[in-house]
TIPADREN-713300 format. One record per atom (N, C-alpha, C): residue in three letters; x, y, z. Coordinates in steps of 0.05 Angstrom, whole numbers, plus 5000, padded with zeros to 4 digits. Atoms other than C-alpha are relative to their C-alpha. Layout:
N
alaXYZ;...
END
This chain:
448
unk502650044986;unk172407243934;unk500449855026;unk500150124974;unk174006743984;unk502550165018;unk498649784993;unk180007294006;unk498150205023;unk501749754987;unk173807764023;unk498449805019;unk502250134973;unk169907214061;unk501349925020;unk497650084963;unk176107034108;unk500650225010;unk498349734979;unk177407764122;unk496750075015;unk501249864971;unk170007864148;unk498949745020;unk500850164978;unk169407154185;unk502350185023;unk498649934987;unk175107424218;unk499750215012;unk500149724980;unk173608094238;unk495749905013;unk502349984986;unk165807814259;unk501049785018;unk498350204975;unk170407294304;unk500850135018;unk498949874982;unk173707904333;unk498350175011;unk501749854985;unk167608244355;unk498149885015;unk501950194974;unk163907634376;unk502349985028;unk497350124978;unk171407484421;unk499050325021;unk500049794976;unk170408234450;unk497850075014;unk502749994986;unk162908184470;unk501049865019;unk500350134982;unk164507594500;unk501150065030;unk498349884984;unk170407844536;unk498550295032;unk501749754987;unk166508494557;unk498249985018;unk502050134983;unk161208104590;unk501249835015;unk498550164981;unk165907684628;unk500750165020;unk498249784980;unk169608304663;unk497150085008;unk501849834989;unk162708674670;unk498449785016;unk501850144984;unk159407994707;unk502649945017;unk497349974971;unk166407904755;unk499950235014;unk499349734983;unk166808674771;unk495950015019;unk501949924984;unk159308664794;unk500449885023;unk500650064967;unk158108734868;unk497649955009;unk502550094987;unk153008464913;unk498250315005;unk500849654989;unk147909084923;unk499950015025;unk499850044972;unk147508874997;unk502650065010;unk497149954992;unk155408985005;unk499750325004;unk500049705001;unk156209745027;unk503850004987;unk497250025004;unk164509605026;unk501349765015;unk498150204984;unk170309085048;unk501850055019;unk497749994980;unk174709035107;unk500449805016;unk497950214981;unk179408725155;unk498749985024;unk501150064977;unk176708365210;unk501550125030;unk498649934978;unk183208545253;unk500850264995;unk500249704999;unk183309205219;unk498650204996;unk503249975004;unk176309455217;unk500250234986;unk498849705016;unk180210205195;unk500249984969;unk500350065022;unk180609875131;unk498349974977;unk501849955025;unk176510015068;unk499649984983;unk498850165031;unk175809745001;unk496850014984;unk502450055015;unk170709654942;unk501349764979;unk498650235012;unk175909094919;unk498049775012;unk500750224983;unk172108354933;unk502649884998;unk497450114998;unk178408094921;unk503250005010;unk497749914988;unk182808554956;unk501249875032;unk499450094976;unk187308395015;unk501250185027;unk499549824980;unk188708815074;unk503050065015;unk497049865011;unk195609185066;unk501650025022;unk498350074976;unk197109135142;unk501749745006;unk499550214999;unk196608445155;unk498949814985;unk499250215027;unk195408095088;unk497549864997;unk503250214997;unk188507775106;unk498450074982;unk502550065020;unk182607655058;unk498550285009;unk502249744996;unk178008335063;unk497149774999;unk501950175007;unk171208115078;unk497550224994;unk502249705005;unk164408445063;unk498550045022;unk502249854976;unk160008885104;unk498050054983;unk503049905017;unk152308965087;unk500150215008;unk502549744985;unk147909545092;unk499249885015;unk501150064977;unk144809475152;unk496050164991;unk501750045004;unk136809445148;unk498750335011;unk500849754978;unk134710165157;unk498150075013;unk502949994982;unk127710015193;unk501949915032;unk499450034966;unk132409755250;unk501650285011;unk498649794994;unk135210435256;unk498350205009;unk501349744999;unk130511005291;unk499550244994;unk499749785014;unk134111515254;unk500350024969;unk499950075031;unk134111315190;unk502949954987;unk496550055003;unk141911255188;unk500349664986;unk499150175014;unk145010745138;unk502049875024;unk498050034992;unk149110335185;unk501249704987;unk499150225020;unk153509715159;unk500949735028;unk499250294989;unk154808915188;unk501449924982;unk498050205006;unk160108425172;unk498649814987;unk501450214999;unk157407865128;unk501749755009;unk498950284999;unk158807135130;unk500549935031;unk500050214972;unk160406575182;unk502750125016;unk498049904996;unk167206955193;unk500250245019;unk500249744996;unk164307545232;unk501650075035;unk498749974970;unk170007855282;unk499750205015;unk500649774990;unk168408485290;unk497950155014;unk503149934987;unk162808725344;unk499350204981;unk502649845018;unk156209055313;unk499650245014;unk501549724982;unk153709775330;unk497849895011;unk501750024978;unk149709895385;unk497550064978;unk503249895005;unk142010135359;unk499950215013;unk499849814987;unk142510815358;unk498550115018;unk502349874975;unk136210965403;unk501349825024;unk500650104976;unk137910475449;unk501750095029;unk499349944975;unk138210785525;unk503149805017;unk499450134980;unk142710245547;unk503049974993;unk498250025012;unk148610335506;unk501649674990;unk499250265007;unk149509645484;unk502049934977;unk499150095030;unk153709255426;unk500149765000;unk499950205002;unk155408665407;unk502149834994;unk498250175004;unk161208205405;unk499749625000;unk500250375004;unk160207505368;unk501349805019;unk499950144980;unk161206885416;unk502350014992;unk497050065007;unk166906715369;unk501650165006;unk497549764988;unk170407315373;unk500649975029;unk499350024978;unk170107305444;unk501849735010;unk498450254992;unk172806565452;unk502850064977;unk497849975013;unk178806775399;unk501150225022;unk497749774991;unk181007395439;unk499549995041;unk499350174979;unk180006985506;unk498050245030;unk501649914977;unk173607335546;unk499649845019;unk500650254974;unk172207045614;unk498550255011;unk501749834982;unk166507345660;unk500749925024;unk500350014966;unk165707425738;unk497650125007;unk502449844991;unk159407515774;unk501250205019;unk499349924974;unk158808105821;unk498949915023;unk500950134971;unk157507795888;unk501550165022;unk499449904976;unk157907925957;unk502149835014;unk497250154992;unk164907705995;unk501150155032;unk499549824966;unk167407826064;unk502750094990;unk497249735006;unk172908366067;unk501449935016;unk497950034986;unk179408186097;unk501950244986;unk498349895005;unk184208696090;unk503550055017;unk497149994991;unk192208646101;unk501950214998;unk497749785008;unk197009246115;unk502749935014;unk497749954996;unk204209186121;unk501450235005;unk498949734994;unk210209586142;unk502349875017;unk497250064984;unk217709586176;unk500250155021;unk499149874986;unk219109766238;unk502749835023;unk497349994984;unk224309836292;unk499149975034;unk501150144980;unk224509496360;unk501550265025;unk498949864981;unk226210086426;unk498949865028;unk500550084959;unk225909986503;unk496850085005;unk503149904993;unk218810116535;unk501450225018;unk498649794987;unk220310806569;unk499049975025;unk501550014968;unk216110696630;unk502249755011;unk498750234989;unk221110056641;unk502950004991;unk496849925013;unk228110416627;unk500350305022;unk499949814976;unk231710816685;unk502850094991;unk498449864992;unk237011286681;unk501350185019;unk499849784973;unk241411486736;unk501050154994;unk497849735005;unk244612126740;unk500650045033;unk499149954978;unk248412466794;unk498750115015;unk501649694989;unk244312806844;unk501450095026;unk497949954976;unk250012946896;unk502650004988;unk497049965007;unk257313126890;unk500849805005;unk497350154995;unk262512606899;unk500749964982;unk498850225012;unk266011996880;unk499349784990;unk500150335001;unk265711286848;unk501149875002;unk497950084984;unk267711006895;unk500549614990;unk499750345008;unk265810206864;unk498349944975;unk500150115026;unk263209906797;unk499049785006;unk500350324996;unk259209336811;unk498449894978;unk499350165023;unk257509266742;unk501750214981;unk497649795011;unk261909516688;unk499450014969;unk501149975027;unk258309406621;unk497849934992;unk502749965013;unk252509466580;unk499949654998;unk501350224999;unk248808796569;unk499749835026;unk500150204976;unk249408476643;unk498150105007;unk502350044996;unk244308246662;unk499150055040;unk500349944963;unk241308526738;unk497449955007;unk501650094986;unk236708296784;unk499250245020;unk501149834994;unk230908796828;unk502150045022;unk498549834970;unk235409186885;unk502549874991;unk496350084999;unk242408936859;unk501050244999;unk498849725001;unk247209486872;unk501950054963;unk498349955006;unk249609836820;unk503150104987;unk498549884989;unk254110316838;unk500650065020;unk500349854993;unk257210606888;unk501250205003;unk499549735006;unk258311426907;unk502050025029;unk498849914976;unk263211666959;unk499050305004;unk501149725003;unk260312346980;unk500150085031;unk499549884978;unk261812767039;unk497650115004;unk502049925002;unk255913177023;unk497449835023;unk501750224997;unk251612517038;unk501149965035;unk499250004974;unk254912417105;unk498750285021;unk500849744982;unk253513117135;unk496749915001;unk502750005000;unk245613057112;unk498949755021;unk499950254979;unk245512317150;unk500150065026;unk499549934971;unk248412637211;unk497950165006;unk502249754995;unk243813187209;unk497149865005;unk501450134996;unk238612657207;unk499849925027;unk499950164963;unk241212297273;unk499550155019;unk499649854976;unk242212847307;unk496350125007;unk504249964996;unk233713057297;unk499149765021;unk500250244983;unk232912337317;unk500450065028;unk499350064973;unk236312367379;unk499050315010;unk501649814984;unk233113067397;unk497749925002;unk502650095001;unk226112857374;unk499549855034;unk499850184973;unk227912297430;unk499850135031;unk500249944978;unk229512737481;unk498450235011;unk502449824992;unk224213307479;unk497749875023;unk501949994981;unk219213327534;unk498150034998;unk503649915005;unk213513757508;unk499449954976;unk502350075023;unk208113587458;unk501550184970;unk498849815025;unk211314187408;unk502549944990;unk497650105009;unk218314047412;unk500049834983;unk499950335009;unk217313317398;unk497850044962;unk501849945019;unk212313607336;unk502650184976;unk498149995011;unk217614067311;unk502849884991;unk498050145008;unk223813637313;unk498349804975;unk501550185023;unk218513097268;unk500550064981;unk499549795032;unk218613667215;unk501950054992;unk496950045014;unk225513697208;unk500949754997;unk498150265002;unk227113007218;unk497449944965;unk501049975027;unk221312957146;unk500550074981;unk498949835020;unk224113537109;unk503249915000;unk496850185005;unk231613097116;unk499249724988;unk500850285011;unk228412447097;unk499050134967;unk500650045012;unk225412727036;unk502550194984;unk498249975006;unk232213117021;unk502049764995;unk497950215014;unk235812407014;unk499049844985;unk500450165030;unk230512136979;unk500850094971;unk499949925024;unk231612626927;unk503149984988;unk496650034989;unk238812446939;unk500549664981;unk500550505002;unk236811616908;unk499949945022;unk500450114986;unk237211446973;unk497049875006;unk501450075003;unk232210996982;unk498349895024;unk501350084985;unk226310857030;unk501349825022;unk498750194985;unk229710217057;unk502150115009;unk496849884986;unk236810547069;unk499150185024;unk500349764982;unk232911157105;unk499249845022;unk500950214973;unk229510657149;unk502649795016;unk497950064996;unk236410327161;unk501250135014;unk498249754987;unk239710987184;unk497950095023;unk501349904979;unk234511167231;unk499449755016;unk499050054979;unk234810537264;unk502649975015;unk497850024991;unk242010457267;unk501350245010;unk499549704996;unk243411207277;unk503150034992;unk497650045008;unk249811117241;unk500750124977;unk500349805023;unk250811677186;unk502249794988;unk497950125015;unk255711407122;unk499850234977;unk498849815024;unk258711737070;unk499649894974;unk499650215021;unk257511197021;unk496649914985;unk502349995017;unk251311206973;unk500349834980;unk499850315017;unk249910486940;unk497050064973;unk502349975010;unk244710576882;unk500249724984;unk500150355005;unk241009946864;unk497749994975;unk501750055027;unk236109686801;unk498350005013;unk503250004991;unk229009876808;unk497549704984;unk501650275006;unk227609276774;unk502249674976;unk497850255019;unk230308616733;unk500750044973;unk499449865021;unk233108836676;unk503149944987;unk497450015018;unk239208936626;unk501650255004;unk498449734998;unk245109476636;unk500950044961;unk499449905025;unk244509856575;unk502750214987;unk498349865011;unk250110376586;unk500950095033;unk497649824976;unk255910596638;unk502750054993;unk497449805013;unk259511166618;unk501850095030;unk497349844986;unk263311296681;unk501549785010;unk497850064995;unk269911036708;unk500549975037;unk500149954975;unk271010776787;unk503250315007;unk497449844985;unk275911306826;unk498650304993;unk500449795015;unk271811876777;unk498450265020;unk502049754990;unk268512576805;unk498350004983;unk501949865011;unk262412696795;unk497950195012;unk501249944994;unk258113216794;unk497049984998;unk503350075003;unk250213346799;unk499350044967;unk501349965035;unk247013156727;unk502149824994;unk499050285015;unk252612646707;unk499249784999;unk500550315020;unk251012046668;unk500949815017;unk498650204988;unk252511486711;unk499249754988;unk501750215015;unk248010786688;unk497950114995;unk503250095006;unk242610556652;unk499449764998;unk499750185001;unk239210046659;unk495949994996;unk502650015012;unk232109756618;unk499249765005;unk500350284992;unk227809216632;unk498549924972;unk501650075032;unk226008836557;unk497749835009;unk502450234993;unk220608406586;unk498650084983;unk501150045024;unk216808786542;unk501450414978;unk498149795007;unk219309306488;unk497350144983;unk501549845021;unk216109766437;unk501150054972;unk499950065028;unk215409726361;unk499850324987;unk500149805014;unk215910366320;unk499349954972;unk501149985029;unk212410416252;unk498950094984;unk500449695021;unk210310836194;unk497049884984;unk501950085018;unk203610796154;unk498550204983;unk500849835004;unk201511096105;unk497250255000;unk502449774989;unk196111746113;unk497249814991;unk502650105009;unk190311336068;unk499049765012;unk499550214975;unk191810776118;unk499250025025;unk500849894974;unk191611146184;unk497449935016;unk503349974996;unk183011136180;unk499249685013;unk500150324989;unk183910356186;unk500349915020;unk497950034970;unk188310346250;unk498450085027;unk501349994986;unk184610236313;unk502449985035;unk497650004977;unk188410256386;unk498649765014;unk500150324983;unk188409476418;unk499849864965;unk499350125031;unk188409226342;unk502849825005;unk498950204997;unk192008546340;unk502650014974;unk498749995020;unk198808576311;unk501849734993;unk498750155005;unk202708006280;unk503250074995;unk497349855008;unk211008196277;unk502249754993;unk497750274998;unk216507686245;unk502550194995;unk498349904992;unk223407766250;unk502149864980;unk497850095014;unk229907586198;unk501749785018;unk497550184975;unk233507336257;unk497649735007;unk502150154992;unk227406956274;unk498349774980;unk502150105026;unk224006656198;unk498849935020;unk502350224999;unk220206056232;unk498250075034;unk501349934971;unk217206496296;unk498450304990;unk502449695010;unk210807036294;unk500150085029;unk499849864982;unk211207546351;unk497250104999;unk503849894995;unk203107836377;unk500950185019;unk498849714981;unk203508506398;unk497250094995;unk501849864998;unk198009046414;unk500750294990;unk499149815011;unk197709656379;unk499050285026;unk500249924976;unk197710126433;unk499450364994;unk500649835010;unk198210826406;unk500150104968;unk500149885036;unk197211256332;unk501150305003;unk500749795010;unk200311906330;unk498550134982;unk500949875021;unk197012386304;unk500750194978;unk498749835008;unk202212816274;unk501549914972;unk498550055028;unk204512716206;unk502150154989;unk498049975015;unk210812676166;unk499050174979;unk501049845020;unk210113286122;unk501949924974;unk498550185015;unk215912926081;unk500149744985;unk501950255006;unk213112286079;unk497949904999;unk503150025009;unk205712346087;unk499449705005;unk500250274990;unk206811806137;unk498750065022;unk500649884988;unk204111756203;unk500749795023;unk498950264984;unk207711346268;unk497649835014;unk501750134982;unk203710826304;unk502749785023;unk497850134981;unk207510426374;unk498149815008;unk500950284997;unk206709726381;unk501049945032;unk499150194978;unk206409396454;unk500549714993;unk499650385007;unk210208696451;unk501949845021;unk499150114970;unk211608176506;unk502449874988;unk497750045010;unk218007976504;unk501749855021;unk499350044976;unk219207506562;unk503049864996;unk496950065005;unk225907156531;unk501150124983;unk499349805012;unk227807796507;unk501649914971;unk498750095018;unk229207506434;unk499350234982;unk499849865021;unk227108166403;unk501550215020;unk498849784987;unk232808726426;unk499250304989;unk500049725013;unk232909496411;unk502350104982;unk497949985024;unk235109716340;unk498749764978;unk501650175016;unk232009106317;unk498549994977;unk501749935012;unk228209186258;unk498349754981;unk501750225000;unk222608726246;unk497750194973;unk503249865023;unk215708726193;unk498249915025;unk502749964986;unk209108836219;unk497349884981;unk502550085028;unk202708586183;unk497350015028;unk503449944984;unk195108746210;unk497849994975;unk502550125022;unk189208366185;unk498050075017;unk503049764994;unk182308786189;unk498749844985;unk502950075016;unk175608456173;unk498150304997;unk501149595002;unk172009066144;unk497249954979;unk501950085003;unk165208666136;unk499549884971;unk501550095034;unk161608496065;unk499450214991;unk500349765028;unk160808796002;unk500149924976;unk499550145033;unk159208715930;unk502750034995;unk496649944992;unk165708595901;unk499949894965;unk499250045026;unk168408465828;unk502849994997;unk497750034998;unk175508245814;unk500950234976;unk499049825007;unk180708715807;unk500250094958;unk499849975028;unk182308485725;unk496150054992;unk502449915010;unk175108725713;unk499450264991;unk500949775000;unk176009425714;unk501550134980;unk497849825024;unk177909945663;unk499950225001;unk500649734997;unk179210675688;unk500450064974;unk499749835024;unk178511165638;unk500650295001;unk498649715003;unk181311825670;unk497650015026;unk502649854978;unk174012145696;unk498149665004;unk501950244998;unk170711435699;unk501649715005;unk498050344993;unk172210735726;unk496649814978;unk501250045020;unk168110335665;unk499849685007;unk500250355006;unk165709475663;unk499049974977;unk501450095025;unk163509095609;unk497749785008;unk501250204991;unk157108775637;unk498449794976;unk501450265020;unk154208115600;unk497550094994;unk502050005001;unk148208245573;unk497449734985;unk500350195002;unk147107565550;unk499549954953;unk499550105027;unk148007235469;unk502850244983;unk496449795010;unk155007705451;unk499250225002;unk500849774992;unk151708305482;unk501050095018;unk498349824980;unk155608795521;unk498850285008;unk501349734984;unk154009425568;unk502350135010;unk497349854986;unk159709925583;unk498450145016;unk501049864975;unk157810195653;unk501750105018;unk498049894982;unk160410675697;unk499649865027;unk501250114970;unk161010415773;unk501750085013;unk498449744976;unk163510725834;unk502049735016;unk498150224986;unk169310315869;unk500050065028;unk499549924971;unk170410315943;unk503849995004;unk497850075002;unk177410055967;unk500249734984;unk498750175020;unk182209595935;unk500049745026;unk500050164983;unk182508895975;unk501249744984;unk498750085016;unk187408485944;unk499749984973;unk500750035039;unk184608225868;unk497549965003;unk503649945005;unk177708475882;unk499950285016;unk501549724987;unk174609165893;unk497249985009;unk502049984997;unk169309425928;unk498250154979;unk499849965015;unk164409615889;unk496750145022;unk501949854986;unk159010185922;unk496950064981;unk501950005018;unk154810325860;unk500949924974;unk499650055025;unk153510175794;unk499149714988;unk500750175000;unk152509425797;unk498449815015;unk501550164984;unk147408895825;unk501149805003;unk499850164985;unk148608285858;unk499149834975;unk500750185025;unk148807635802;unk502050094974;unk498549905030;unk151408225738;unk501949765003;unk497650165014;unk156407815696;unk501750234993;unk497649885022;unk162408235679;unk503049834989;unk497750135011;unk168208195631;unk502549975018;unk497549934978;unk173908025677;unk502849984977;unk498150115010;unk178207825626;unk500350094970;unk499149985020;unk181808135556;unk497550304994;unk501149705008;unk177708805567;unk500750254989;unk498049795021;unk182309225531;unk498949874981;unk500650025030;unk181408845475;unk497849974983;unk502949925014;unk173508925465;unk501150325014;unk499549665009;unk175409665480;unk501250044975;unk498649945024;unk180409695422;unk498449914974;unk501350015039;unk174609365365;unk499250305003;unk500949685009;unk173010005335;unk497350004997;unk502449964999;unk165109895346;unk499750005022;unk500649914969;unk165909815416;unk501450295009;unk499249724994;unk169810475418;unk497950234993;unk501749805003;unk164510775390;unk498050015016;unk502349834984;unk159610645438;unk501250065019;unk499749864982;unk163610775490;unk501650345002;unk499549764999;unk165611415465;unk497850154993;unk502650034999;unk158211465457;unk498850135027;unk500650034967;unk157011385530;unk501050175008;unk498149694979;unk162411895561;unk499350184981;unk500749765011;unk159912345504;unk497150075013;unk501849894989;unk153712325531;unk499550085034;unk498449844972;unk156312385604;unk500250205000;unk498749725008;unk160012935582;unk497650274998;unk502449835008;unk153713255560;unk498250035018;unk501450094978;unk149813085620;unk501450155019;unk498449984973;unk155313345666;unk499550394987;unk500849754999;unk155314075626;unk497950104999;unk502749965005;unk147914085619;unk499650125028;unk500349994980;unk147914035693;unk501850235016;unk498749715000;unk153314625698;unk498350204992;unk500749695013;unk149515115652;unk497050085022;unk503149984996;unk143214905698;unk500350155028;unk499949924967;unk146115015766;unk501350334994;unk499449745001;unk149115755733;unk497450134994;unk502249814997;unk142716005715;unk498750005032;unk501549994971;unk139715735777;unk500650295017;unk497849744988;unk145816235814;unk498850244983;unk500449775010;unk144116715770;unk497250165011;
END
């Protein structure tokens, strides 16, 4: 008897133990009815109906997401929030709302390091660089050549760099040639002289003219001709002298040497002031004005700035380089920049005011240049806006924004990358997108 009363305390012990049991698991496993599911704050892709689970990427606590209140929804769509004080992940936009908005908690934003910039208005300075190369000014660089047969007969300088002063000789030509034409001169002269009648004395003039402008073409020079026609003393000997103060850049011939007409004899350039050669590129060009103030430094030079005038722009472009030359005038009175030289260039353009927004603000997206404007308590606005030029670490900015907007300047990739802000902005260019072929099918019927 007491056998049979310990076998059924015992088995009504083991069925009170598995109620109890049963009711323990079935009040732990219930879920909040407000929870839709759990996930990772840094991996929002993450999904769970575990409260306890942990997120298989990076190991973190899953947290819960509610249903979202479906009177705040227009369309009657279930959508879901983050609960608790913990919330990192921005909220969907409100599907009606025109303005494409979302929302990214303050916190979140001070963890993944947002910073704003108003757009304001800023004066435009813009700086273009570039290398170029220092040549002679061509209007102030003389080459002689032979323009008479002979000799050289003297060398009165004998190499490149000496330095010559206006009318110094030099060369000079022995030429027989040059002697006859002289005589032929005197001898006009001294007829001119002795004619009688009004004609004579008219014709000999015209010959003694058409011999004067035969030795100018000769180098002989104004002063020499006026020399020979007072002294009446023909010479064989042709002195050519510097048309101005200058540097001997090159003498290729030899005294004792023949030469004929068209040989190379000196050169000689005056650097007082030289010319700058330099390349810019084609999107550049539009900038480039002629008298535009240029600044030029030099390697040889660090602690000295050179001010030059920009004097011409070809217009012909490098089909290779999709460059386009511009030539710098630059004074050069202690000729410390020579030819060959190769110096930088820099030209600063004021190119007025303009709204403006710094450069880290912007986020192309292919067909769209995109901001994140403030919309004030962790509210965001992805907006398209039209850029002008680039002006160091701020753009212009033509449309799209007013004067005051706050945008994100700062860690805007990484409110693109929450996966609620991707959605509205793939939201937005979807409805772009839709907007842009709407406007195709409208302008083909139109055609049609």
């Amino acid at each position: 008897m007491s056998a049979a009363k310990l076998t059924r305390t015992f088995i009504l012990l083991a069925v009170l133990l598995g109620l109890a049991t049963g009711c323990s698991k079935t009040g732990g496993a219930k879920k909040d009815p407000n929870v839709d599911y759990y996930t990772c704050t840094m991996h929002p892709s993450v999904k769970s109906q575990d409260p306890n689970g942990k997120c298989p990427i990076c190991s973190m606590d899953l947290v819960p997401v509610t249903k979202a209140d479906a009177g705040t929804r227009g369309n009657g769509e279930t959508g879901t929030i983050e609960a608790g004080a913990h919330d990192h992940s921005p909220r969907p936009r409100v599907a009606d709302s025109p303005t494409h908005e979302f929302a990214v908690p303050v916190e979140r934003q001070q963890q993944i390091g947002v910073r704003y910039a108003p757009a304001e208005r800023k004066p435009l300075h813009h700086t273009i660089r570039s290398v170029g190369f220092i040549v002679p000014d061509k209007s102030r660089h003389w080459e002689f050549v032979a323009r008479v047969e002979g000799y050289v007969e003297k060398l009165h300088v004998t190499s490149a760099g000496e330095l010559v002063e206006k009318d110094q000789p030099l060369l000079t030509i022995y030429s027989p040639e040059l002697l006859t034409a002289e005589r032929e001169i005197a001898n006009l002269l001294e007829t001119r002289d002795r004619a009688s009648g009004a004609d004579a004395q008219r014709s000999a003039e015209r010959l003694i003219e058409s011999a004067r402008r035969r030795l100018e073409q000769w180098n002989v020079t104004p002063k020499q001709i006026a020399e020979l026609e007072k002294t009446r003393k023909p010479s064989e000997f042709l002195t050519l002298s510097s048309p101005f103060n200058g540097v001997v850049e090159d003498v290729p011939v030899d005294q004792g040497r023949k030469v004929m007409v068209g040989d190379h004899l000196v050169d000689v350039a005056d650097l007082s002031v030289v010319w700058l050669w330099a390349e810019f590129y084609e999107n550049e060009l539009s900038m480039l004005k002629k008298g535009l103030k240029v600044a030029i430094t030099s390697a040889s030079y660090p602690d000295e700035k050179f001010d030059g005038e920009l004097s011409l722009i070809n217009p012909f472009l490098s089909e290779q380089m999709r460059t386009g030359k511009v030539r710098v005038d630059i004074p050069n009175p202690e000729m410390k920049l020579r030819p060959g030289m190769y110096v930088n260039i820099e030209l600063g353009m004021d190119m007025g005011e303009a709204l403006t927004i710094p450069v880290s603000a912007v986020m192309p997206t292919g067909s769209r240049t995109l901001v994140f404007v403030d919309k004030g308590e962790g509210k965001l606005e992805p907006r398209s806006v039209q850029l002008g030029r680039k002006y160091g670490e701020i753009y212009e900015v033509r449309d799209g924004l007013r004067e005051g907007e706050r945008v994100v300047a700062s860690a805007n990739f990484l409110i693109d990358a929450e996966s609620k802000v991707q959605g509205a902005v793939k939201t937005f260019e979807g409805e772009g997108m839709g907007e842009t072929e709407s406007g195709r099918m409208g302008d083909q019927q139109h055609t049609k």
